[in-house]
Structure formats: structure tokens, C-alpha cells
FILUMSE-221604 format. One line per 2 residues: number of its first residue (from 1); for each residue y, x, z negated of C-alpha. Coordinates in pm, whole numbers. Example, Ala and Ser with C-alpha at 12.3 -4.5 7.8 and 13.67 -1.06 7.14 Angstrom:
2
1	-450:1230:-780; -106:1367:-714
This chain:
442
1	19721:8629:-5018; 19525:8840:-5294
3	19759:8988:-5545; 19709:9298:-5796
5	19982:9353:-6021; 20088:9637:-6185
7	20298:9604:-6468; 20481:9882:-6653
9	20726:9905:-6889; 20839:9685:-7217
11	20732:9397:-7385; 21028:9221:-7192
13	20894:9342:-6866; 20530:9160:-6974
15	20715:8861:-6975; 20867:8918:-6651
17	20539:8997:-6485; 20380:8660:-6674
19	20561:8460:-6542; 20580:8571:-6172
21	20196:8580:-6219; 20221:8188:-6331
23	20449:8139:-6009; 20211:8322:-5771
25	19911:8132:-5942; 20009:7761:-5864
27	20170:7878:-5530; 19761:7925:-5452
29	19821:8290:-5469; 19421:8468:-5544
31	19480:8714:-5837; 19297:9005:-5800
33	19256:9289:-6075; 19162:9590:-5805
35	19434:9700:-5595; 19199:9793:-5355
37	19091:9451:-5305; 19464:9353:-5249
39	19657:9219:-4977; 19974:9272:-5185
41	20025:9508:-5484; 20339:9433:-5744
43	20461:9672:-5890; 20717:9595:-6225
45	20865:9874:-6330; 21078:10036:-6617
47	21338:10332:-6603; 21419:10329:-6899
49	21416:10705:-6976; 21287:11003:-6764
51	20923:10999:-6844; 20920:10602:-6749
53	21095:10629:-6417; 20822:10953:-6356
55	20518:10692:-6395; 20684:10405:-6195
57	20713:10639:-5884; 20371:10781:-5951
59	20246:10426:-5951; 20447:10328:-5593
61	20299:10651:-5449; 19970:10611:-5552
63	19960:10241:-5398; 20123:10359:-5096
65	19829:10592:-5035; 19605:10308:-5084
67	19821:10107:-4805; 19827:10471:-4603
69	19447:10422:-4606; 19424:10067:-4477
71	19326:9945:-4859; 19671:9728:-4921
73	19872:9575:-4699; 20197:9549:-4837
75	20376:9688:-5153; 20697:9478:-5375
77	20866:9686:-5608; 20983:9487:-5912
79	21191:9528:-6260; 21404:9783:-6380
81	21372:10103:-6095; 21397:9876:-5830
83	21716:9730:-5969; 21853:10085:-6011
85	21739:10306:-5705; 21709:10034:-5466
87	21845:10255:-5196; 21687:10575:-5267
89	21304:10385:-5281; 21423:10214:-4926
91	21512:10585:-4791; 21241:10745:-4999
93	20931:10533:-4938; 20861:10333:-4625
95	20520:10249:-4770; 20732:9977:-4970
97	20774:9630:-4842; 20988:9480:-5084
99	21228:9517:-5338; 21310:9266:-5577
101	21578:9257:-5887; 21573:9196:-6249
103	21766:8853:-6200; 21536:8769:-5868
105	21144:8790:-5964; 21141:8422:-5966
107	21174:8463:-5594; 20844:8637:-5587
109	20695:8332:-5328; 20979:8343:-5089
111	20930:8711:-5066; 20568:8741:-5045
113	20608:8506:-4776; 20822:8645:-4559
115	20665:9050:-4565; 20450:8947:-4271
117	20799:8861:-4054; 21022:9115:-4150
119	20996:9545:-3992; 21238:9668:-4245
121	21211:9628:-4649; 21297:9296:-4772
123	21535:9321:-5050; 21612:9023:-5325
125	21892:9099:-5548; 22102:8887:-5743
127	22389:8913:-5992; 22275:9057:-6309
129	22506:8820:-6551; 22367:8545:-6366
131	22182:8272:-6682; 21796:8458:-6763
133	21502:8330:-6609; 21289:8104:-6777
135	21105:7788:-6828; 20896:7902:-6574
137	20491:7861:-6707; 20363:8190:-6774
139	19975:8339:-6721; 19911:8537:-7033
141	19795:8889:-7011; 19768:8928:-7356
143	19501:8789:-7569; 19518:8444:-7604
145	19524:8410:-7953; 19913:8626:-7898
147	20212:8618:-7699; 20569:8769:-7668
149	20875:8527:-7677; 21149:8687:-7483
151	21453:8510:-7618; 21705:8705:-7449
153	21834:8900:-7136; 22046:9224:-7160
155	22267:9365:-7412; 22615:9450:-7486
157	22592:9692:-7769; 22700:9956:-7535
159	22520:10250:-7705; 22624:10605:-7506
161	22274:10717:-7425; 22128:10336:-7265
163	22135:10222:-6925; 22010:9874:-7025
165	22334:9745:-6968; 22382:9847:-6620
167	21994:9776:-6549; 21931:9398:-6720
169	22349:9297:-6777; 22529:9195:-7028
171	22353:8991:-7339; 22206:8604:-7231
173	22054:8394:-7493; 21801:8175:-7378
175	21847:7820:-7495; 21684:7700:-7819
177	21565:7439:-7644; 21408:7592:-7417
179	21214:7844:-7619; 21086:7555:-7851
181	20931:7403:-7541; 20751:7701:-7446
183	20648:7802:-7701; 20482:7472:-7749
185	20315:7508:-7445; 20207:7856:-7555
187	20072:7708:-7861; 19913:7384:-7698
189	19728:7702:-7485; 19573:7855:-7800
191	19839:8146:-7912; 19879:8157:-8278
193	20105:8438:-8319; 20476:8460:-8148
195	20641:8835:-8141; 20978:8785:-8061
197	21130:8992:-7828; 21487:9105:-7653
199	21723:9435:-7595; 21823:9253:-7951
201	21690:8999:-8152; 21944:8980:-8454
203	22250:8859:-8227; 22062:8566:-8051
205	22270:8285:-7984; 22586:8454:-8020
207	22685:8486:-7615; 22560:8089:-7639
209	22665:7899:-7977; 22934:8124:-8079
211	22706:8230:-8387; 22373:8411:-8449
213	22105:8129:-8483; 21828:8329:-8483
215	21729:8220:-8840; 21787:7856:-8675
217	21519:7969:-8420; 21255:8046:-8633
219	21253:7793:-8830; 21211:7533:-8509
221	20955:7765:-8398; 20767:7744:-8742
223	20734:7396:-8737; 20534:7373:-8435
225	20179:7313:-8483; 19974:7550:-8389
227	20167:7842:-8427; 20064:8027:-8731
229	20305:8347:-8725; 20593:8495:-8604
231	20661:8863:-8540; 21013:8985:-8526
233	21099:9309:-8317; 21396:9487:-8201
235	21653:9384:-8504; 21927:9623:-8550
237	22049:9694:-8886; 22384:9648:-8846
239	22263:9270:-8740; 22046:9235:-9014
241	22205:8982:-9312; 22109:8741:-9587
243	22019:8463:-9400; 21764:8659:-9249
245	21627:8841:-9500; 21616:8503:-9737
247	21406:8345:-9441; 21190:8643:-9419
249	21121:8595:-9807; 21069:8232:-9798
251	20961:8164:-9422; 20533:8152:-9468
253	20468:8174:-9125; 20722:8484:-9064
255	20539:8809:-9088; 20719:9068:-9362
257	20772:9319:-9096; 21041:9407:-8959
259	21106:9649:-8617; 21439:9783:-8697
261	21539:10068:-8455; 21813:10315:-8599
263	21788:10610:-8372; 21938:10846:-8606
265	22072:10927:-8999; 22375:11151:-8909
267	22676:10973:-8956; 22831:11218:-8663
269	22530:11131:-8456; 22514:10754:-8506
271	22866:10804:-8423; 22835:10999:-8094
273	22550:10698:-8018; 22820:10420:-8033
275	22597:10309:-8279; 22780:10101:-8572
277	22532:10152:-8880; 22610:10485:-9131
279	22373:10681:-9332; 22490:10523:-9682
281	22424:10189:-9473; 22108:10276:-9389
283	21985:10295:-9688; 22129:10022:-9907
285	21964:9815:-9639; 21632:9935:-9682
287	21666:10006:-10051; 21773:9558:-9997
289	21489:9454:-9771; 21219:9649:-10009
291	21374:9481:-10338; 21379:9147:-10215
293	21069:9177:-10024; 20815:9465:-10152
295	20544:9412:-9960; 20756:9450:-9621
297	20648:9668:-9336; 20985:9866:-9172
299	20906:10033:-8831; 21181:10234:-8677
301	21218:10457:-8369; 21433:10725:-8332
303	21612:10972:-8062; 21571:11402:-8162
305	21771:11633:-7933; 22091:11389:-7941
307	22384:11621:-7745; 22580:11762:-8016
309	22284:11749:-8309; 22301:12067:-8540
311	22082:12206:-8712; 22241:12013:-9036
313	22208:11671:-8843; 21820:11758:-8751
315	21816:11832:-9130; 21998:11523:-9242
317	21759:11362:-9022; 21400:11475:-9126
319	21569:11446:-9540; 21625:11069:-9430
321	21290:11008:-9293; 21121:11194:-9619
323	21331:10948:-9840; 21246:10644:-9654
325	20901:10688:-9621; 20890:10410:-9347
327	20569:10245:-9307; 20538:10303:-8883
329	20797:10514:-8700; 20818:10627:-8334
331	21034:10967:-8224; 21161:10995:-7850
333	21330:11291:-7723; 21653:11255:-7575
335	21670:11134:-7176; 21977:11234:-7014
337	22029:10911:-6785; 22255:10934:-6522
339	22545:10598:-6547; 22577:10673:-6937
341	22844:10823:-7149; 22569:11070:-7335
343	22503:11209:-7001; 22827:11355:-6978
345	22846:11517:-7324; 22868:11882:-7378
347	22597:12101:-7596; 22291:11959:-7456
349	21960:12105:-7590; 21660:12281:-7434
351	21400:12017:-7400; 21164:12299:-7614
353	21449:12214:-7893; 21410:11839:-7827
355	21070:11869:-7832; 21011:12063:-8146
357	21240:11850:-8401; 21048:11522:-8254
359	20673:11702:-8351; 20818:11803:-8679
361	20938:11447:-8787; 20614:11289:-8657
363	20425:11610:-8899; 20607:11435:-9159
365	20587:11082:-9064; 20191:11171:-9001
367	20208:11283:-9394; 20370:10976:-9507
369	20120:10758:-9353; 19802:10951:-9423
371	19864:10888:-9826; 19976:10518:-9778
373	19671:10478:-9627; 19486:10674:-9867
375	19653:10469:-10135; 19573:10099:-9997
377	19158:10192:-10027; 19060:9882:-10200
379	19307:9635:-10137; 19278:9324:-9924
381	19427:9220:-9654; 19419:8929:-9395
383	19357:9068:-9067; 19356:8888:-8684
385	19026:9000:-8482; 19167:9142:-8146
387	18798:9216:-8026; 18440:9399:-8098
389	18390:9778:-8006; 18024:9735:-7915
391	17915:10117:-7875; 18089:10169:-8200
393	17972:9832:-8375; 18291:9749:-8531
395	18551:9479:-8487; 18918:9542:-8427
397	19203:9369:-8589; 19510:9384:-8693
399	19700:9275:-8981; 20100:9176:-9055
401	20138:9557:-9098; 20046:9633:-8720
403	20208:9481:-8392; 20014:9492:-8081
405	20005:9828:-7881; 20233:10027:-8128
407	20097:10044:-8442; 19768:10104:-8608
409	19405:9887:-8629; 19160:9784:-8879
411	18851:9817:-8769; 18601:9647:-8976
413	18219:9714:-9014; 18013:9416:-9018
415	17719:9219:-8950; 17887:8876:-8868
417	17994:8739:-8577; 18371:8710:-8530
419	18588:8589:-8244; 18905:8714:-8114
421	19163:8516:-8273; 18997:8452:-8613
423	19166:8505:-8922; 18984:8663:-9167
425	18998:8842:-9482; 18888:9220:-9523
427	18851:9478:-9846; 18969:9851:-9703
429	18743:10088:-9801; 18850:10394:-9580
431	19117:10539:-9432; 19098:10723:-9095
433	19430:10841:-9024; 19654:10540:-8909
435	19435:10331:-8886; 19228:10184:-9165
437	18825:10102:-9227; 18710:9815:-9388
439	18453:9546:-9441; 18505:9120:-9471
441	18542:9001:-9845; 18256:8722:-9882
């Protein structure tokens, strides 16, 4: 058959769609990018929060107009919304052949194979706490010179407002062993930088070894040849101790960024989160991680609207991100999920409410970033070209400040020829909001 995919969602969820897109590949399955020139469209999709779950159905039902107009044949739902609504897309959406689980996409053949004999939806689902999937050879959609390292399935954190729980199950470490070997293969392939990527890095190995080994991890992964960094995201503070940040200090080949979500800075809130870090803990941490390693790069994300949140927690809040002054930070409003403990909380906001404090923290995040920008005109950094903007005749790149997709660029004005995946080093001469301007140092 032809197959388009469609993949939404996480990092996690690339992975996923990777490696069913490996599967289909030496199963003599012809990849097609236009879904119009489909026999079968996959769909992978996330539900995590509202907004998510709104552009995973608007996918399905765009597709199924395509199949409506004799353009597709047949449609497989995959990843997170078909794990959790698998009866209401059955009742919902006839246009959809197939439904397959989080713990079943490496049954992609077997289902693609049997749409053509069955009159009713095939459905694969298997138990979520079942061991993750992997070993299975992935086909990148990234750029080559990059790819994510899932090293983990689920999480058991148990935070009030997630679903992940009930969506991927409970935390499963991949074996060292088995990352080392792919990521081998990754690097044999050409990819030069490894972001690391689960619900939660900082507790790998735990479910596993009895320990967290993810320090033990990273250092097998940064004696392979080949790979030149490492990129850690998803860390939780609470997680985050010595051994790490001494590797992080010492460890060449480990980027000095870390992704470190805290959510929120009241100690009520962070409470009402079943989150285990405090305000005070907060920032010794930082205050730790900036002493011992000053040139580090601290990305956060956090939730505004929270049930319960005063107008003292909002403040607590926005004084906390002021102080901090971290270098990339995302702001969500709060998602009322149906399954979770949040949901059922009393004084709920308006979204307007929800909406509001989350502009007014990225006003002053926006602030904060503006003048560090403003104040690294002149400096040099080593930057990865990503690609060439040829109507704009610039390159873009990105350095150990920015990870793919969520953070800024440097985009570089030059003459020379550059290809994606060279390392280079550039002089910033401008700043253009978060993003940065400069030009390669001869």
C-alpha cells in the first residue's frame, strides 16, 4: 500500500511514528508525503490537553473527507486519543478503519493488512504496563544530523492535573543496552546530536536497576563515536542531584542546558499539583546549577489558571519568574482533563483569567529575553546549521542554547556555503527578538 502519516503530538510520539514508519518501510510499504496520494493515512495522535485532542479530531475529520471523496482508502488512528476515546472515535467516526494503542503500534503490519478483510473498525490494544517498544529501526523525520532518544515509557509521578498515567502507564525504562545499540545505529546513520527524551528523564532506570542510572547512560552514550552531543529534556527538579549536575559540568559532549519543567512557584499550588519541589527549593536549585555551571541554559514550562490560584499565588508566580530570569520558558493554561484529580477541584477560573496571567508572564518572559539577547551582541558561539532560507539568504542554526522546535534560531548572514549538520562558529551581531543575527568568525 501507499502510506501518509500524520504525526502529532510530543517528541515521544515522533519516536513512536519513526519507528512504525521503519516497520512499514521494510514490510515494502510505499511512503507517500500527500495524503491524497494515499491508500492509507496514519494518524498518531496526542490528548494531552484540550487544545491537542481539538487538532487530533480536526486531523481524523479532515482525512475522512478526503476518504468521503474517494482520495484515501482507509484511515488508522494511532497514539494517545486513540488509546483514550477508543469507543467514542468507533461510535463517532465510521470514516476510521483502525484503531491502534500506545503499547500496540508495532502491530502497524498486521493491521494494515487486515483493513481490506474486516466491515467493522479493527481495534489493537494491549496492556499499557506491558515492557516499551523498542529496538525496532527507526526512519528519521528529523534532520539527519539529530534525533530524539526516547528512553522511557510512562510515568508514575502522579501529578493531579496529568492523564499521562492513564494514557502511556506506569514508568518503563528502556534497557541500557538497548539504547546504546541504537543509538549506535543512529550514529553509524549520520546523527550527531541525541535529545533525550521521556514523561521523565531524571528517574531512568529506577523501575529497572533499582537506582537512577541516568548519569550511567550518558556516559555510555558519550563514548560512542560519532555522537558529538547530548541534549537532556524533561528533568524534574526534585530529580535533579549531584551526580548529574557534576556530569553536566564535566561531561564535553553534554550540552549545559537543561529542560526542567516546574509548573508553578506557589508552595500551595505545587502542593495542590502533587508536585514534590517548594518555592525555597526552587531556587537553591537554580541559584546551584548557575554557580556550578554559569554558562547553563534553564528552560521551564509552566501551568497559569491552576484551580485554587489567588491572586497572591499568580503574584508569587510572575515575582518567581522576574527573579529567575530563565533563559527559555513556555506558559500553558490550565486543561481540565477528565480521569484526573484537578478536574474535580473546586474554584476553577474563567479561561479569560487563565488566559490573561499566561500573556502577562510571557510579557515578562518576552522582557527577559529581549535584553539577554541584546546583551550577547558580540559574543561567539558554536552553532549547528539546520538549513538555508534561500528567499531570505541566510542560514539557520542553532546553538546549545536552543533545542529543536521550541526554542529560538541563529540565523547567520553569509556568503559561504554550509551544509546542514556542520558545526560552525558564528560572532552575533544582532538581536531580533528570540532569535539572534549573526555572521561566521573566519
Amino acid at each position: 500500500m501507499k502510506v501518509a502519516f500524520i504525526s502529532l503530538g510530543c517528541d515521544k510520539n515522533t519516536v513512536d511514528t519513526e519507528m512504525m514508519l521503519g516497520m512499514l518501510n521494510d514490510a515494502g510499504h510505499e511512503l507517500v508525503y500527500n495524503e491524497e496520494e494515499a491508500d492509507t493515512v496514519v494518524i498518531n495522535t496526542c490528548a494531552f490537553i484540550l487544545d491537542a485532542k481539538k487538532e487530533s479530531i480536526d486531523n481524523i475529520l479532515r482525512v475522512g473527507e478526503l476518504k468521503s471523496e474517494g482520495k484515501v482508502k482507509h484511515i488508522i488512528v494511532t497514539g494517545c486519543l486513540g488509546q483514550r476515546y477508543t469507543d467514542e472515535i468507533k461510535g463517532s467516526i465510521p470514516e476510521v478503519d483502525a484503531i491502534v494503542g500506545i503499547q500496540s503500534f508495532d502491530k502497524i503490519i498486521e493491521v494494515i493488512d487486515e483493513l481490506d478483510k474486516k466491515s467493522s473498525p479493527v481495534v489493537e490494544m494491549a496492556p499499557l504496563n506491558e515492557k516499551p517498544i523498542y529496538g525496532k529501526k527507526r526512519l528519521l523525520t528529523t534532520p539527519i544530523h539529530y534525533a530524539y532518544l526516547k528512553i522511557a515509557e510512562g510515568c508514575s509521578k502522579g501529578c493531579t492535573y496529568c492523564i499521562i498515567p492513564s494514557l502511556r502507564g506506569t514508568y518503563r525504562s528502556v534497557p541500557k543496552e538497548a539504547l546504546i545499540k541504537e543509538a549506535e545505529d543512529l550514529a553509524d546513520r549520520g546523527v550527531k546530536e541525541l535529545i533525550l527524551v521521556a514523561q521523565e528523564t531524571t528517574v531512568y532506570g529506577m523501575d529497572l536497576y533499582g537506582k537512577k542510572v541516568l548519569p550511567d547512560l550518558i556516559r555510555g552514550l558519550a563514548a560512542i563515536e560519532g555522537i558529538e552531543h547530548i541534549r537532556l529534556l524533561y528533568c524534574y527538579p526534585e530529580e535533579i542531584d549531584d551526580e548529574l549536575i557534576t556530569l553536566m559540568k564535566n561531561e564535553p559532549k553534554l550540552y549545559h542546558y537543561l529542560d526542567m519543567p516546574i509548573q508553578h512557584a506557589s508552595d500551595k499550588i505545587l502542593r495542590s499539583m502533587g508536585r514534590r519541589a517548594t518555592e525555597a527549593g526552587l531556587r537553591e536549585l537554580i541559584a546551584k546549577l548557575r554557580k556550578e555551571i554559569p554558562d547553563i541554559v534553564i528552560r521551564t514550562t509552566l501551568i497559569s489558571g491552576f484551580p485554587g490560584e489567588t491572586i497572591s499565588d499568580y503574584h508569587t508566580l510572575k515575582r518567581f519568574v522576574k527573579d529567575m530570569r530563565f533563559d527559555r520558558l513556555g506558559v500553558f493554561p490550565y486543561s481540565a482533563e477528565e480521569g484526573t484529580i484537578a478536574a474535580t477541584m473546586p474554584h476553577k477560573k474563567p479561561q479569560f483569567v487563565k488566559e490573561y496571567r499566561k500573556n502577562a508572564i510571557m510579557k515578562l518572559q518576552r522582557d527577559i529575553i529581549y535584553a539577554a539577547n541584546e546583551a550577547m551582541k558580540g559574543s561567539e558561539l558554536d552553532v549547528v546549521i539546520q538549513g538555508r532560507l534561500p528567499e531570505d539568504e541566510v542560514y539557520v542554526a542553532r546553538s546549545y542554547r536552543d533545542a529543536p522546535d521550541v526554542d529560538g534560531n541563529v540565523f547567520i548572514q553569509t556568503d559561504r556555503e554550509f551544509i546542514s549538520g556542520d558545526n560552525i562558529r558564528v560572532k552575533i551581531t544582532q538581536a531580533a527578538g528570540y532569535d539572534l543575527i549573526a555572521v561566521p568568525v573566519s
